[in-house]
N, C-alpha and C positions, 0 to 999 in steps of 0.2 A: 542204153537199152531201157527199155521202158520200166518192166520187170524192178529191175534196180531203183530207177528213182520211184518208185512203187513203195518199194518195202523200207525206203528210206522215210517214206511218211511218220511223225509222230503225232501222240495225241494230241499234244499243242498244233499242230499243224493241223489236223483235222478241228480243232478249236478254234484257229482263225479263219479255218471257212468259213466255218457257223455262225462266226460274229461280223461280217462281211453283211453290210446290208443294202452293197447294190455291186457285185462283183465286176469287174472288167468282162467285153464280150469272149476274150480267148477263156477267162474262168467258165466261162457260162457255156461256151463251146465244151468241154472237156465235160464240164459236169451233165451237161444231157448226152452227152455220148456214153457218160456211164449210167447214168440212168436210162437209157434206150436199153443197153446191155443185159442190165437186169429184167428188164421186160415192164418198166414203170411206162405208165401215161402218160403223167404229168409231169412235164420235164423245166418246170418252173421251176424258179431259185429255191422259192418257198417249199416247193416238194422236195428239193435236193436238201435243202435245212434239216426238213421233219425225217427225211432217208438217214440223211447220218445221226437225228438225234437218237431212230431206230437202231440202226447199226452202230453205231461207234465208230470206234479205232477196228471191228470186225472187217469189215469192209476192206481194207487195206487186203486182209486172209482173202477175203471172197473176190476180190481184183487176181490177185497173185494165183488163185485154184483155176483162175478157169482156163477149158480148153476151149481154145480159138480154132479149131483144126475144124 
C-alpha cells in the first residue's frame, strides 16, 4: 500500500533524494507526480530539490493527509 511505504520514508531518505544529481526516469516519474499533486509548475528535478529543501521530512505528513476522493 502506498500509504505505508509513505510513512516509511526517513529524513535520510528524503536526504538522498536531494543529493541524487541526475535521478533515474521511474525517480523522476514519481517525483513529478508529486509535484503535479501539489499544484507545482515546474516539475524539474531542480524544482523537486528546492520543494523538499522547502518542505523537509514535512512532506512525507502532507503526502499521508491528502484526500484523494
Amino acid at each position: 500500500m502506498i500509504s505505508e511505504n509513505v510513512s516509511q520514508l526517513t529524513s535520510r531518505d528524503i536526504s538522498e533524494l536531494k543529493s541524487l544529481s541526475h535521478p533515474s526516469q521511474s525517480i523522476h516519474d514519481v517525483v513529478s507526480a508529486v509535484l503535479t499533486i501539489f499544484g507545482e509548475i515546474d516539475i524539474s528535478w531542480n524544482a523537486f530539490r528546492a520543494f523538499l529543501a522547502n518542505q523537509g521530512h514535512s512532506v512525507v505528513k502532507k503526502i499521508l493527509d491528502l484526500d484523494v476522493r
